[in-house]
C-alpha positions as CSV (number, residue, x, y, z in Angstrom):
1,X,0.0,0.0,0.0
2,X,1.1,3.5,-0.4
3,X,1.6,5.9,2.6
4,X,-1.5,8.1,0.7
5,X,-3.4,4.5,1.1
6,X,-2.7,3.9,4.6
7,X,-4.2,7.6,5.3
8,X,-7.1,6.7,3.5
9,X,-7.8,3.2,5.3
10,X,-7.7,5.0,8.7
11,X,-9.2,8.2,7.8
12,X,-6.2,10.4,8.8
13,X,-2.7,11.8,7.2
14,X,0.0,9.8,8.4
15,X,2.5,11.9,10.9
16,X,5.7,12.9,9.3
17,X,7.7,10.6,11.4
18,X,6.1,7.7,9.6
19,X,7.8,9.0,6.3
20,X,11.2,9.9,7.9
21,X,11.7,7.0,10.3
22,X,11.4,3.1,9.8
23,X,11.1,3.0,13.3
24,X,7.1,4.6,13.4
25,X,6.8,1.5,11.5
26,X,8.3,-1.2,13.8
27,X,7.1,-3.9,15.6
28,X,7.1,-2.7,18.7
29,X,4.0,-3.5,20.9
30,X,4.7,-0.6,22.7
31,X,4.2,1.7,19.5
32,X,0.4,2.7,19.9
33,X,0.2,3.3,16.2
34,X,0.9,0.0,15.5
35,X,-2.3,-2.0,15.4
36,X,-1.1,-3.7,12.5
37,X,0.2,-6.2,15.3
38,X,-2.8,-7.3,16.9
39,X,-4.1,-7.9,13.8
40,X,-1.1,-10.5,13.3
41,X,0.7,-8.4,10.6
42,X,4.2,-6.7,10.4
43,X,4.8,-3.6,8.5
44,X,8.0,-3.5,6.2
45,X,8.2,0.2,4.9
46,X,10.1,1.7,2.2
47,X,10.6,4.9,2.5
48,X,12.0,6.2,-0.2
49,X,9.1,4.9,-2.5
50,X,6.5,5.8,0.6
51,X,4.8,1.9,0.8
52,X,4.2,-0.3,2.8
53,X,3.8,-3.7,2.9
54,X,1.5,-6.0,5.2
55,X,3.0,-9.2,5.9
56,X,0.7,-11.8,7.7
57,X,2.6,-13.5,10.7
58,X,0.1,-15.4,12.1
């Protein structure tokens, strides 16, 4: 998905730190944006090209 994607799915822009820093997109329980987790997915960003992909780890 592309960043613009993301923002639509959710219904709000993405925060700049999710385009500067692979770590808004880690898997970190402790990262409240992350939900992506308890639905049993990680996120694997690439910045430069401002996707994301969804990979099912469940």
């Amino acid at each position: 998905m592309t960043f613009v994607e993301v923002s639509r799915v959710i219904g709000a822009p993405l925060p700049r730190s999710a385009f500067l820093y692979q770590a808004w997109w880690a898997t970190d329980p402790k990262h409240t944006q992350a939900v992506w987790l308890d639905a049993g997915y990680q996120a694997r960003p690439n910045l430069t090209a401002q996707r994301v992909t969804f990979v099912r780890t469940v």
